[in-house]
C-alpha positions as CSV (number, residue, x, y, z in Angstrom):
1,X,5.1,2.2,3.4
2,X,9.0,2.3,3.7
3,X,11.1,-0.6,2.7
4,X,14.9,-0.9,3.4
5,X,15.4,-3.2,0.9
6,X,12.9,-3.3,-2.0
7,X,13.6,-6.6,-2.9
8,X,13.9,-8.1,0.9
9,X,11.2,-10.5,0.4
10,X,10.5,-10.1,4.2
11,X,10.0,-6.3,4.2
12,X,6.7,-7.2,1.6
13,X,3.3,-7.6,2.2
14,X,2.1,-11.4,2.2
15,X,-1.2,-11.3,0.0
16,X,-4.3,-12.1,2.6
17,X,-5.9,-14.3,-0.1
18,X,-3.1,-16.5,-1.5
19,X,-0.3,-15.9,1.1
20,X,2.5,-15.1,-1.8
21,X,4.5,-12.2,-1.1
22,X,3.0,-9.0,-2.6
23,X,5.0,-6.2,-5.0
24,X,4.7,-2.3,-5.0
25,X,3.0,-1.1,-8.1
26,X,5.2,2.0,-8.1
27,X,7.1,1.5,-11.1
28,X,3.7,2.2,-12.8
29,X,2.7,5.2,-10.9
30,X,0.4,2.9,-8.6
31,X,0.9,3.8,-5.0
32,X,-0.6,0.0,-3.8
33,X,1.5,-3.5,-3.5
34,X,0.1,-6.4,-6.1
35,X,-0.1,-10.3,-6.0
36,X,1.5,-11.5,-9.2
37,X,-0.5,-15.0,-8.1
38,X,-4.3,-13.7,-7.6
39,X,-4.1,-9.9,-8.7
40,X,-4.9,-8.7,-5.1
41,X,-4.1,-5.2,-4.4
42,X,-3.1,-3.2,-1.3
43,X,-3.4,0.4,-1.8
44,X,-0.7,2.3,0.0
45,X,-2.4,4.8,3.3
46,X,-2.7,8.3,1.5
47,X,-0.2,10.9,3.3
48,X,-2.2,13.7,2.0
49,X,-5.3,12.0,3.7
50,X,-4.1,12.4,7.0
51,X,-2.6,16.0,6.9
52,X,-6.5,17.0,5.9
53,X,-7.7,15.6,8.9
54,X,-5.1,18.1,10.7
55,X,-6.2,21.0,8.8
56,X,-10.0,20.4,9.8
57,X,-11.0,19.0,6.0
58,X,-11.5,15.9,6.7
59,X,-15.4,15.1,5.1
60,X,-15.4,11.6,7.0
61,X,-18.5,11.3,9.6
62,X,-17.8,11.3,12.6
């Protein structure tokens, strides 16, 4: 995820349970946003995830 602003309320995730706008977890070495409301967490899509599919190590099924 990339964010202009970090605290531009509309660049955040809106939390799928509650609906209140989410906050990255970064500061604490989390890579996934948080709802301060109901504790719901969004982890962040893993960079290093998708260069091993490129390098044929990828150990999902197919």
């Amino acid at each position: 995820m990339s964010y202009r602003d970090p605290y531009d309320d509309d660049a955040q995730p809106i939390c799928p349970s509650c609906g209140v706008t989410m906050h990255p977890l970064i500061d604490e070495g989390i890579d996934a946003d948080e709802c301060r409301e109901c504790g719901f967490r969004a982890a962040w899509p893993n960079a290093d995830a998708a260069g091993a599919a490129e390098n044929g190590d990828d150990d999902r099924w197919a």
